[in-house]
N, C-alpha and C positions, 0 to 999 in steps of 0.2 A: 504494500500500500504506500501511497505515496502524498502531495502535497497535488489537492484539485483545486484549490485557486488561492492566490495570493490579493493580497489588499495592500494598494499603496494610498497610503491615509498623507493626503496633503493640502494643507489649510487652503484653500482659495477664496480670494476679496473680490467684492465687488466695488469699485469706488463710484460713484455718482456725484459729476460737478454741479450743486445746485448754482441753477442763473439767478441771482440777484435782481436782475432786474424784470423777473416776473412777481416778485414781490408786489402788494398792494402799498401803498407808503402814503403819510399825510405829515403834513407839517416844511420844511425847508429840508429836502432831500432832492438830489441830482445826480449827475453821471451816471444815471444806468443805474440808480439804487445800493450803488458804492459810497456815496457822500452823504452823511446823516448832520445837521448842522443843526444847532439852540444859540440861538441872538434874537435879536430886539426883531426882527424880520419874519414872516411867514412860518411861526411855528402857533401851534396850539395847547390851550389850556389844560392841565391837569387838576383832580381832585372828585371823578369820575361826574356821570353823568353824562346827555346828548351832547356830541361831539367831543368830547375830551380826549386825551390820548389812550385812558385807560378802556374809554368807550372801545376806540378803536381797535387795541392791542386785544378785548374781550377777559380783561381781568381787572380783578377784584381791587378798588381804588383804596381796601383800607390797607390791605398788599403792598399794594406799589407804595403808600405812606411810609410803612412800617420798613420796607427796604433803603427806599432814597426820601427822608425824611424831611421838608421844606422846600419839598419840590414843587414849582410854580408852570412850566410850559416845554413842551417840547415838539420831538420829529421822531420818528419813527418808521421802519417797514414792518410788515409778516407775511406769512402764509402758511399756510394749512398742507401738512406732510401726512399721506397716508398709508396705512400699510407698514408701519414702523416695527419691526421687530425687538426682542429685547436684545442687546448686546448690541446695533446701531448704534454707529458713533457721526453726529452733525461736530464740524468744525468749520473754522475760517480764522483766519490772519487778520489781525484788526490795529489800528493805532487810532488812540483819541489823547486830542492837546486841548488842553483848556486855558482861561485866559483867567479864570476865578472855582470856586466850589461847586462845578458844573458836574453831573455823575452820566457814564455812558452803562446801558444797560442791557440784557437780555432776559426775555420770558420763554418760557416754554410754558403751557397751558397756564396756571397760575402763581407759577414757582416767578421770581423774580432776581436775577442772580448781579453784580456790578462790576462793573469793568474798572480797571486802571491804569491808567501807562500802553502799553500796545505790549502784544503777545499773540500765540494761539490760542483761541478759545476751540475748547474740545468738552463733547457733553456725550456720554453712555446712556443712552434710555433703556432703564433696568423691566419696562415691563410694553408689549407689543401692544399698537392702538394705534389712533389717529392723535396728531400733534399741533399745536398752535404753538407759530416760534413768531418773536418779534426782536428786532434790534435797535436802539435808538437812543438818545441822549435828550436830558432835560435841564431846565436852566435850576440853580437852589438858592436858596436868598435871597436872590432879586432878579431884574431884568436887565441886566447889562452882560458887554461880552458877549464874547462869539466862541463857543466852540463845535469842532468840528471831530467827529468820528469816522475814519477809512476804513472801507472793507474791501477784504480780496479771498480769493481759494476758498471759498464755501464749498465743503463737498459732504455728503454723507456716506458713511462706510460702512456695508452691509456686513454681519455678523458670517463670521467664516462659515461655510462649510465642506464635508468634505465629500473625495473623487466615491464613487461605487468600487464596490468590488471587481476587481477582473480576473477574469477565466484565463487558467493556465494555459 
């Protein structure tokens, strides 16, 4: 008797570039959905409620409080990811410059997470579903200043799996 099939078990990824700029976005956002910006210009109100930005982003205004505290206006994008398995990982490359105590942000359904400085953001969604993602920056303390949030390489990476069995 001998060996009737062998199993070469090797992880394989799917990567998927999400486009940016099929995002929905409201507030003072440009280039393609890359340029999220909070200044005295074209951005809109927070502290929930018709039209505000947490109307928009569809989470909880005491949320967004409790994350970025004296928050007064901003910009923002999102869109709705379906079909998310667990172990999917959403990333993107981002830098945000501020000019005062301005905070850039990220939601996923009603989680609210804060940016600082520029980095990769990378996020594991531990359980499968449909997902509401938003990105964006708000102005704190007052109304003055400009800052500006860049994004790039938004991609999400589907949870490995691996090859079948093959026949000797």
């Amino acid at each position: 008797s001998g060996i009737s099939a062998i199993s070469i078990s090797t992880p394989a990824y799917s990567i998927n570039l999400v486009n940016l700029n099929t995002f929905s976005s409201i507030g003072d956002v440009s280039s393609n959905n890359t340029v999220i910006q909070s200044g005295p210009t074209n951005t809109v109100d927070t502290g929930g409620g018709a039209g505000s930005l947490e109307q928009f982003l569809g989470i909880n205004a005491t949320n967004f409080a409790t994350a970025i505290p004296d928050n007064q206006y901003g910009s923002a994008i999102k869109s709705t990811f379906n079909n998310i398995n667990a172990g999917d990982v959403f990333s993107f490359n981002w830098n945000f410059t501020s000019a005062d105590a301005d905070q850039a942000f990220v939601t996923i359904n009603n989680n609210v997470q804060t940016l600082t400085g520029n980095s990769l953001y990378s996020y594991t969604f531990t359980s499968a579903g449909n997902y509401n993602i938003g990105i964006g920056v708000v102005d704190t303390w007052d109304s003055t200043g400009l800052s500006t949030l860049t994004l790039s390489n938004a991609t999400i990476q589907s949870v490995p799996w691996e090859t079948d069995a093959l026949p000797v």
